[in-house]
C-alpha positions as CSV (number, residue, x, y, z in Angstrom):
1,X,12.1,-31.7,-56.4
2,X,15.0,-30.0,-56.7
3,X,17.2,-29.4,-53.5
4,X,19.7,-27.0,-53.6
5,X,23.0,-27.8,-51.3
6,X,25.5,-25.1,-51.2
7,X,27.5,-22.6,-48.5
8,X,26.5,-19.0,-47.9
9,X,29.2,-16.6,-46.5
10,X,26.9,-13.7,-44.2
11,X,28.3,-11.2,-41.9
12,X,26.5,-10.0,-38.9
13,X,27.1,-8.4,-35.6
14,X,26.3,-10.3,-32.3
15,X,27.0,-9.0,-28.8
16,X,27.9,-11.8,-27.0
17,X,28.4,-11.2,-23.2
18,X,29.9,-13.4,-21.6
19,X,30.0,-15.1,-18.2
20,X,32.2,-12.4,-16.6
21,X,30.5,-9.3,-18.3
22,X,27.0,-10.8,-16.9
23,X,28.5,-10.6,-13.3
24,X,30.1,-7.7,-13.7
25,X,26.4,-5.8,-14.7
26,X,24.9,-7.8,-12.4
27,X,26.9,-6.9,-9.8
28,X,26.3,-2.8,-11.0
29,X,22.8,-3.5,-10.3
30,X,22.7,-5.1,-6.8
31,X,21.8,-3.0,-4.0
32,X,24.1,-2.8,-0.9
33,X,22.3,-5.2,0.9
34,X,22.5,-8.1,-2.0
35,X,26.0,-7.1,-2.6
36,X,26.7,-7.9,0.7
37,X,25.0,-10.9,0.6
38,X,26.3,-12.1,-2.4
39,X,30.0,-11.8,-1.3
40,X,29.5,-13.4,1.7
41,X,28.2,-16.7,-0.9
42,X,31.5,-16.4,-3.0
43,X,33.6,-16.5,0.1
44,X,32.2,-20.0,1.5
45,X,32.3,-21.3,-1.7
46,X,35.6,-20.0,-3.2
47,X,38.5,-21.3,-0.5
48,X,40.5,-18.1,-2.6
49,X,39.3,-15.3,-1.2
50,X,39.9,-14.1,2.4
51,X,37.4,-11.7,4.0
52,X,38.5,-8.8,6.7
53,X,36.6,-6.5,8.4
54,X,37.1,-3.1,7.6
55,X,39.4,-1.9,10.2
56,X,40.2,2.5,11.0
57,X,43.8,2.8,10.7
58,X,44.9,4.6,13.8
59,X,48.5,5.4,12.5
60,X,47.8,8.0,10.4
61,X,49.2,11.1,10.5
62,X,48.3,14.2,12.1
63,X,46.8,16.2,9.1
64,X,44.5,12.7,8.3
65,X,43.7,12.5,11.5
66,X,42.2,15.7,12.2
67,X,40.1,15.5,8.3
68,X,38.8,12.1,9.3
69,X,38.0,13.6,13.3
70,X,36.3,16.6,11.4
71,X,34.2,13.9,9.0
72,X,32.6,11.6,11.8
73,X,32.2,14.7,13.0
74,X,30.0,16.0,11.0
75,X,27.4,12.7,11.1
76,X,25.0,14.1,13.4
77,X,22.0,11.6,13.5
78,X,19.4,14.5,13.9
79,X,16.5,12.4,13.1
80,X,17.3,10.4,16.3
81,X,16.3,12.1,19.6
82,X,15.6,9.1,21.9
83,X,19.5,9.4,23.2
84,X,23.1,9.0,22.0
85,X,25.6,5.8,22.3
86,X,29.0,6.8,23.0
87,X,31.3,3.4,22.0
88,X,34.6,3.0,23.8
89,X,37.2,0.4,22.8
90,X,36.7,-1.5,25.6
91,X,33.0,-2.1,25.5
92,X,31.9,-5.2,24.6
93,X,28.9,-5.8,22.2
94,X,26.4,-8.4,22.3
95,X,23.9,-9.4,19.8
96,X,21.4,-9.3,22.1
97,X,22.1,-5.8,22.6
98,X,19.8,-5.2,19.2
99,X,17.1,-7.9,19.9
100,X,13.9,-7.1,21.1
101,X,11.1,-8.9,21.8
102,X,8.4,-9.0,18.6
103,X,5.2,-10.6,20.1
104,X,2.9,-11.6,17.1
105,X,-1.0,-10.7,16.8
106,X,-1.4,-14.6,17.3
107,X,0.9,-14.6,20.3
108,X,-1.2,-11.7,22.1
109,X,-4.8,-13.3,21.3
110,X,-3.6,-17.0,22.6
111,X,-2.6,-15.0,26.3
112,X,-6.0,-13.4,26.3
113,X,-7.7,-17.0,25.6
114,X,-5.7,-18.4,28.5
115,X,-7.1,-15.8,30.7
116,X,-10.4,-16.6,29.6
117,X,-12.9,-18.7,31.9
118,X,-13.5,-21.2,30.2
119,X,-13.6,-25.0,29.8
120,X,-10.7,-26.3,28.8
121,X,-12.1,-27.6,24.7
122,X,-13.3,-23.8,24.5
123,X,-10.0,-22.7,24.7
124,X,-8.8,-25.2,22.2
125,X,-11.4,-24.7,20.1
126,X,-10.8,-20.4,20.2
127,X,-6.9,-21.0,19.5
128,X,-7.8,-23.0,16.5
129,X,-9.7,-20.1,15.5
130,X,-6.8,-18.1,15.7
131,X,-4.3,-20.3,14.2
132,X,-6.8,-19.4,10.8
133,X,-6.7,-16.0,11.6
134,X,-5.0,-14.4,8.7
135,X,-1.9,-11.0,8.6
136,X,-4.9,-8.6,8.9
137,X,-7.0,-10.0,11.3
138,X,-9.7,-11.3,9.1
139,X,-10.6,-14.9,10.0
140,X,-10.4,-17.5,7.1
141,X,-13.0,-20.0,8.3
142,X,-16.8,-19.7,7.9
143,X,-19.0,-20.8,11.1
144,X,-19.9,-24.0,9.2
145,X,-16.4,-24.6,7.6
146,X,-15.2,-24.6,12.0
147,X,-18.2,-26.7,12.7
148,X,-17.0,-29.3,9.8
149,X,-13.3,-29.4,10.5
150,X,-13.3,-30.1,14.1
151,X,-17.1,-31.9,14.5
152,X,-18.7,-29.5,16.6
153,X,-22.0,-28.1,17.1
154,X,-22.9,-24.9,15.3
155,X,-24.2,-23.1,18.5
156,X,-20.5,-24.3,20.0
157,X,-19.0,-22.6,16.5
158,X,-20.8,-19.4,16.9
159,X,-19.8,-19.2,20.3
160,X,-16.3,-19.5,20.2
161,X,-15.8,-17.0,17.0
162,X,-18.1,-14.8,19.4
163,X,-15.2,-15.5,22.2
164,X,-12.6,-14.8,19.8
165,X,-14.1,-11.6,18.1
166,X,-14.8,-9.9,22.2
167,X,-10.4,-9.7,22.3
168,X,-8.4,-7.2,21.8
169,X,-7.7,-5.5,19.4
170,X,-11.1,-4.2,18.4
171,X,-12.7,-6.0,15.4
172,X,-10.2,-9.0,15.2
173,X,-11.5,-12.6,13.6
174,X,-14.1,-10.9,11.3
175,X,-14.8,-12.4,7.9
176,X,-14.7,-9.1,6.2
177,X,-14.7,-5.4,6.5
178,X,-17.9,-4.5,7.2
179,X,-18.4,-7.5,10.6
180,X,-15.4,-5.8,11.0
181,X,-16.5,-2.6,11.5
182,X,-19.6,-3.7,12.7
183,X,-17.5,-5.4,15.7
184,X,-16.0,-2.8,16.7
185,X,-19.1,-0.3,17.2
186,X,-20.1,-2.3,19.6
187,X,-17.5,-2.4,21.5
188,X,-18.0,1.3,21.7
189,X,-21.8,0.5,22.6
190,X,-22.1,2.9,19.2
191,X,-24.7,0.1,17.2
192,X,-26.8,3.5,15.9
193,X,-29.4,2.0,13.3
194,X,-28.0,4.5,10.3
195,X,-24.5,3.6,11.3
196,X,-24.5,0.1,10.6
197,X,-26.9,1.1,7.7
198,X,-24.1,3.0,6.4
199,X,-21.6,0.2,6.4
200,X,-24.1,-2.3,5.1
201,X,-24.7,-0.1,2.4
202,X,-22.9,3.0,1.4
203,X,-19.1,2.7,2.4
204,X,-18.1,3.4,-1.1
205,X,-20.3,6.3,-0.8
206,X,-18.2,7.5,2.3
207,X,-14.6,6.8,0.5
208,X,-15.9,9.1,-1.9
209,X,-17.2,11.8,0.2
210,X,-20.5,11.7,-1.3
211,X,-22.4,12.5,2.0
212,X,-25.7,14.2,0.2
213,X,-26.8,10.7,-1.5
214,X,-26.5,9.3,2.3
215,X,-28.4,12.0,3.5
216,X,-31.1,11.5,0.6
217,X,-31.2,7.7,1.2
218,X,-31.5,7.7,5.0
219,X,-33.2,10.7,5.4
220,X,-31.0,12.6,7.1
221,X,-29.0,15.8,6.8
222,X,-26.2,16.7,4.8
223,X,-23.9,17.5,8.0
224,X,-25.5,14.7,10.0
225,X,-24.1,11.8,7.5
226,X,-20.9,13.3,7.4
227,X,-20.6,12.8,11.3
228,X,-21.6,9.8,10.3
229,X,-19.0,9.1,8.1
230,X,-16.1,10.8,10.3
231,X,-17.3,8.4,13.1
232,X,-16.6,4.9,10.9
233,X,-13.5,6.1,9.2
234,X,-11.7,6.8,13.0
235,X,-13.0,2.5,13.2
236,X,-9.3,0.5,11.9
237,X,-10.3,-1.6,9.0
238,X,-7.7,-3.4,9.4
239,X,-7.0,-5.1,13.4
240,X,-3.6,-6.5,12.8
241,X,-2.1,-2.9,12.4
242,X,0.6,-2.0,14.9
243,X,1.4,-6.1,15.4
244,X,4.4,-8.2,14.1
245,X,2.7,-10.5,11.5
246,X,5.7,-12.6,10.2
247,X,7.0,-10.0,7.9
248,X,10.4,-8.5,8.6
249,X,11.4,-5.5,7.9
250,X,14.1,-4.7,5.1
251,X,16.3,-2.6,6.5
252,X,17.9,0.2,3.7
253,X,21.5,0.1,3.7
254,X,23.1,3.3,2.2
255,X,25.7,3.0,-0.7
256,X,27.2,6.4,0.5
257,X,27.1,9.6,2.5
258,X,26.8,13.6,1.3
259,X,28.2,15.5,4.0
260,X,29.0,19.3,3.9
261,X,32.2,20.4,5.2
262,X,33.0,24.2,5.4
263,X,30.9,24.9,2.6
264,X,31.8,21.9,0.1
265,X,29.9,18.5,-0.2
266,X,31.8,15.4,0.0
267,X,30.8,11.4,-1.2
268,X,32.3,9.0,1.6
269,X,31.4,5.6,-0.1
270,X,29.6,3.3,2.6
271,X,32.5,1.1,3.0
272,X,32.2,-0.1,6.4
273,X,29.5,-3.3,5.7
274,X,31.3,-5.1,3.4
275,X,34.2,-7.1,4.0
276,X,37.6,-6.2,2.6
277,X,38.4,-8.8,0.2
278,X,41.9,-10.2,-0.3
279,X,43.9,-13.3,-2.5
280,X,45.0,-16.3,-0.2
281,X,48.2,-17.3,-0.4
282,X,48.3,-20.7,1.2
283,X,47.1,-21.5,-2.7
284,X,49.5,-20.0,-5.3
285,X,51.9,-22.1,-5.1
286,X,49.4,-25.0,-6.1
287,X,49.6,-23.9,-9.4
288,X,53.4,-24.4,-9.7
289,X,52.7,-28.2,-8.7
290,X,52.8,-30.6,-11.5
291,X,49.1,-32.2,-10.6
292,X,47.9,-30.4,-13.2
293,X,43.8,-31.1,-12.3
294,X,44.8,-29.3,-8.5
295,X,46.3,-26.2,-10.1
296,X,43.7,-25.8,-12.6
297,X,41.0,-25.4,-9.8
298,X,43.4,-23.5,-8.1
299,X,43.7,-21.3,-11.1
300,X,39.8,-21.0,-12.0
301,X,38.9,-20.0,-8.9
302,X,41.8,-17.4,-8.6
303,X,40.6,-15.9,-11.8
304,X,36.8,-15.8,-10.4
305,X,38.0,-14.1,-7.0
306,X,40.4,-11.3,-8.9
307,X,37.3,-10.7,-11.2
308,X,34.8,-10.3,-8.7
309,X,37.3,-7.9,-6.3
310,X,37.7,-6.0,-9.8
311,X,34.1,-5.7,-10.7
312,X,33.4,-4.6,-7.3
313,X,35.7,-1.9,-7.5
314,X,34.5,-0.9,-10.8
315,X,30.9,-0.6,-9.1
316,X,32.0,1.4,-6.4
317,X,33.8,3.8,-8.8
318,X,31.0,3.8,-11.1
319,X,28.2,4.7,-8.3
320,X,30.9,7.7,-7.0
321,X,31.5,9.3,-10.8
322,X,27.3,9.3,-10.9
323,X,26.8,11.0,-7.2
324,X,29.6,13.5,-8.4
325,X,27.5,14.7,-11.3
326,X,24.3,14.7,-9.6
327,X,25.9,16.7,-6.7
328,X,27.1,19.0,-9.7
329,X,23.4,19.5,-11.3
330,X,21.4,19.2,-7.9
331,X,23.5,21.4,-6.2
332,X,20.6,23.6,-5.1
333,X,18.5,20.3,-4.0
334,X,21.4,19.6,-2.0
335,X,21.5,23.5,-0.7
336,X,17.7,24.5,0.1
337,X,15.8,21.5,0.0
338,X,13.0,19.7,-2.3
339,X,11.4,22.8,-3.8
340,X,14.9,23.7,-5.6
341,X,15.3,20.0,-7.3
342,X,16.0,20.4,-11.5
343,X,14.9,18.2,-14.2
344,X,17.7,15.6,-14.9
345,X,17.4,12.1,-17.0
346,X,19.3,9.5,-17.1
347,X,20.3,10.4,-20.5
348,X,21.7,14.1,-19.5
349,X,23.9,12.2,-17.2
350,X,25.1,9.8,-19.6
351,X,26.1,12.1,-22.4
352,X,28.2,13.7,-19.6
353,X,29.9,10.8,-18.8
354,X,30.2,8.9,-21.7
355,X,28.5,6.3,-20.2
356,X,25.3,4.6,-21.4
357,X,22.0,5.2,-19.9
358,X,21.5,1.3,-19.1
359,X,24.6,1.7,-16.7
360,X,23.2,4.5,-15.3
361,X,19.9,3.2,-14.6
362,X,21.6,0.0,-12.8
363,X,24.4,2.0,-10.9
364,X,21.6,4.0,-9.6
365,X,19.0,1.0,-9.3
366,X,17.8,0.4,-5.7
367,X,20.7,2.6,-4.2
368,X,20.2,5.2,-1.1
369,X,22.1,7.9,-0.4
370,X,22.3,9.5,3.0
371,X,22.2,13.0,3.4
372,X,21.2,16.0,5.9
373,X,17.7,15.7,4.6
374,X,18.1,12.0,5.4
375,X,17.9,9.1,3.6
376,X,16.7,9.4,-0.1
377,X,16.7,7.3,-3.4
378,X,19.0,7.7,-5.8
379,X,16.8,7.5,-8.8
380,X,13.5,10.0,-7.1
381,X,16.3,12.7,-7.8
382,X,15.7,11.8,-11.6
383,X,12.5,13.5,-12.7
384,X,11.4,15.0,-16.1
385,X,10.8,18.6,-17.2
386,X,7.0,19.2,-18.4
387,X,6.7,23.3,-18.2
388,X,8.6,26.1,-18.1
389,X,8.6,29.6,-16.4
390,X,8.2,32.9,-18.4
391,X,12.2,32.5,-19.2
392,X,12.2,29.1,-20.5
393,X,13.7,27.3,-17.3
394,X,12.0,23.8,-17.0
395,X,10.5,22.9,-14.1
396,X,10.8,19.5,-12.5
397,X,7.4,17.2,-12.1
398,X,8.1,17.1,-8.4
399,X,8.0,20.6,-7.6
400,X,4.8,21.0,-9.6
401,X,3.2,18.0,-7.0
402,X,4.5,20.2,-4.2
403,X,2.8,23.1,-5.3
404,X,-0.5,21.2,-6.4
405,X,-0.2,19.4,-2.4
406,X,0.3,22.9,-0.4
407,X,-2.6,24.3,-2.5
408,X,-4.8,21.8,-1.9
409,X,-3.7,21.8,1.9
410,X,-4.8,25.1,2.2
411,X,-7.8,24.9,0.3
412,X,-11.5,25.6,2.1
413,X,-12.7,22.4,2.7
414,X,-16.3,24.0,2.0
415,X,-15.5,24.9,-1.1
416,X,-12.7,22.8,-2.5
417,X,-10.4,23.7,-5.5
418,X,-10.9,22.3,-9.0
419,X,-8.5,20.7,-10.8
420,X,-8.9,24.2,-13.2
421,X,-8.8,26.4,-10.1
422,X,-5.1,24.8,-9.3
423,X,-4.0,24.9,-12.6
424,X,-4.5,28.7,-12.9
425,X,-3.0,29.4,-9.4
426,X,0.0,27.4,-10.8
427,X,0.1,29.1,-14.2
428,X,-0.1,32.4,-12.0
429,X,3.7,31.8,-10.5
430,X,4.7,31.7,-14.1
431,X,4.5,27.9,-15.0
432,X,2.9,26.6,-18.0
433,X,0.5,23.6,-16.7
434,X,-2.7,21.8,-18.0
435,X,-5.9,20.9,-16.4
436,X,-5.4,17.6,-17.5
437,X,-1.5,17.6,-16.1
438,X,-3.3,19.0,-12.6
439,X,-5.9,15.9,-12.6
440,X,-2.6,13.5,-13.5
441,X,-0.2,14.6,-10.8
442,X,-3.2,14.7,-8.0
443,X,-4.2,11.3,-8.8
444,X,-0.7,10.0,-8.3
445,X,-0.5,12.0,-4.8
446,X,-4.1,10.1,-4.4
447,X,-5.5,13.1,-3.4
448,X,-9.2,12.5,-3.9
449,X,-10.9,15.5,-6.7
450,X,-12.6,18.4,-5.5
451,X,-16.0,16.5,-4.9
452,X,-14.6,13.8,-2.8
453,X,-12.7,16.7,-1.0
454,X,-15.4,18.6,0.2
455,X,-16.4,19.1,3.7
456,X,-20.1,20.6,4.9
């Protein structure tokens, strides 16, 4: 065996990143509310950087004070109409101010149990019951799994789920959808025969609108099962709606404003919720100090804070130089509304500025934007071309699902559209569309196809 020891010289190309570039996309990508959350980690853990709130400056000149006057003018909440907040300087704000009271499914059904009368084990036994009552109402235990874990008779069992099941809201503790249902038809003293037939048997038939097989099966007619149907989809298949169930809600936190002013559209960057960050001095002269393991901790962790306050700005500036472009190609979005939107790709908007289209697709990743049409996502003004008109303009793939939605809205429900029928009503204003495209787009609207559509 021959083994052959020698050195190779190769060249090759690597991109490294290192620590800081990581942060710096990583910090691209965040959305406000991460951001936010993030900075408020670095400053308990790096004694460098000092945090301020964002403060107006009230000794501006005349001129700045009139534009900024004319800017908050301009944010009118029009979505709110339940009342206006005037602040004054001297009011004070509580937190409790914004609290209110979220009283859980679980919370509700333990009040009616207390109110029921009934022996004192019952009522244990039925908030047990609940306690195994899952986010959608659906009870997790079986009669003989409640009988097992707390020693008790089946009859006992089956009359406390029974206890349970009679609350409000209709159809709670069931084991699936159909008891469900089931439940709450009898609440309504509605237990027809063919109803709960229906629901035993055929509910896939009735998501699917397929009311003559019904008919045939039960001997019925036509319109009759579709009453039928009507009746059990007004029944809530799921009892836990309209209840806090643990879940919070995430609340979107805009990265900027569009606001038109005398004709022209402006970015104000959404500034306000983060904190201003700033360099300590109580610490630089540390470094001057001959202990040298003090002043290079000093020094580490001044680097870290002057990066991050740099990266953050680079985000900001980054996120502004993208919403000036799209304001420059969606110009008529902006203008007249969702039926006016243009194709546009992330890579259009690179090439234009010289950027590439991974840092377009972070600056733009989870980011809001709020506008006069109200809140929207940056990237669902991003959409593809697939057809154009007579004069070779594209058209974007939203407009075509706004088209294929109004159609179908103002279809006959007797006689509903086919997929074909749309498409040549579409091609009719000039667009170039497939069947196929038609079935595509209305499947992603999950509009149901012209059979499950139909109404007798």
């Amino acid at each position: 065996m021959n083994l052959n020891f020698g050195l190779n010289l190769t060249q090759e190309q690597k991109l490294i990143m290192t620590q800081k570039m990581q942060l710096s996309v990583k910090l691209l990508q965040m959305s406000t509310f991460e951001l936010k959350d993030y900075i408020e980690k670095e400053i308990q853990e790096n004694p460098i950087l000092d945090a301020k709130d964002v403060e107006i400056d009230h000794h501006n000149n005349e001129k700045d004070k009139l534009d900024y006057r004319n800017i908050i003018k301009s944010f009118e909440f029009d979505n709110y109409s339940h009342g206006s907040y005037e602040r004054k300087d001297n009011d004070d704000i509580s937190p409790f101010n914004f609290i209110s009271e979220k009283k859980s499914l679980k919370e509700y059904l333990i009040e009616q149990v207390r109110d029921l009368s009934e022996k004192d084990y019952v009522r244990t036994i039925c908030n047990y019951i609940i306690e195994n009552i899952d986010g959608r109402g659906y009870l997790i235990l079986s009669n003989v799994e409640l009988q097992n874990e707390l020693s008790i008779s089946k009859e006992l069992a089956d009359y406390c789920i029974k206890k349970v099941q009679s609350l409000e809201p209709d159809g709670i503790a069931a084991r699936n959808l159909k008891e469900c249902l089931k439940i709450q038809l009898k609440k309504i003293n509605m237990e027809d025969e063919n109803l709960i037939s229906i629901i035993d048997n055929y509910l896939e038939l009735i998501a699917d609108n397929n009311y003559s097989i019904i008919a045939k099966k039960l001997n019925i007619d036509v319109k009759k099962a579709q009453e039928y149907g009507d009746m059990i989809k007004r029944l809530d298949p799921k009892p836990s709606r309209g209840f806090y169930t643990g879940e919070d809600v995430n609340y979107i936190l805009p990265d900027a404003y569009i606001r038109k002013i005398d004709k022209e559209y402006y970015i104000i960057m959404n500034d306000d919720i983060m904190p201003k960050l700033t360099i300590n001095s109580t610490y630089k002269n540390i470094i001057m100090k001959e202990d040298k393991e003090a002043a290079d901790y000093v020094k580490d962790k001044l680097d870290s804070a002057v990066f991050l306050i740099k990266s953050i700005q680079h985000r900001k500036s980054t996120i502004y130089r993208v919403l000036e472009k799209i304001l420059e190609l969606q110009r008529d979005y902006f203008d007249y509304g969702n039926d006016y939107l243009k194709p546009m790709t992330l890579k259009e908007v690179a090439e234009s500025l010289d950027m590439h289209e991974s840092t377009i697709s972070r600056a733009i990743r989870d980011k809001y934007i709020y506008t006069s049409r109200g809140t929207i996502k940056i990237k669902n003004l991003f959409t593809t071309g697939i057809c154009t008109f007579s004069n070779g303009e594209n058209v974007s793939v939203t407009i075509i699902k706004n088209y294929i939605r109004d159609i179908i809205n103002g279809e006959d429900k007797k006689k509903p559209l086919s997929d074909q029928a749309i498409c040549n009503l579409i091609n009719e204003k000039g667009m170039n569309i497939s069947r196929r495209t038609v079935a595509k787009y209305r499947e992603e609207l999950e509009i149901k196809s012209s059979k499950g559509r139909k109404r007798f």
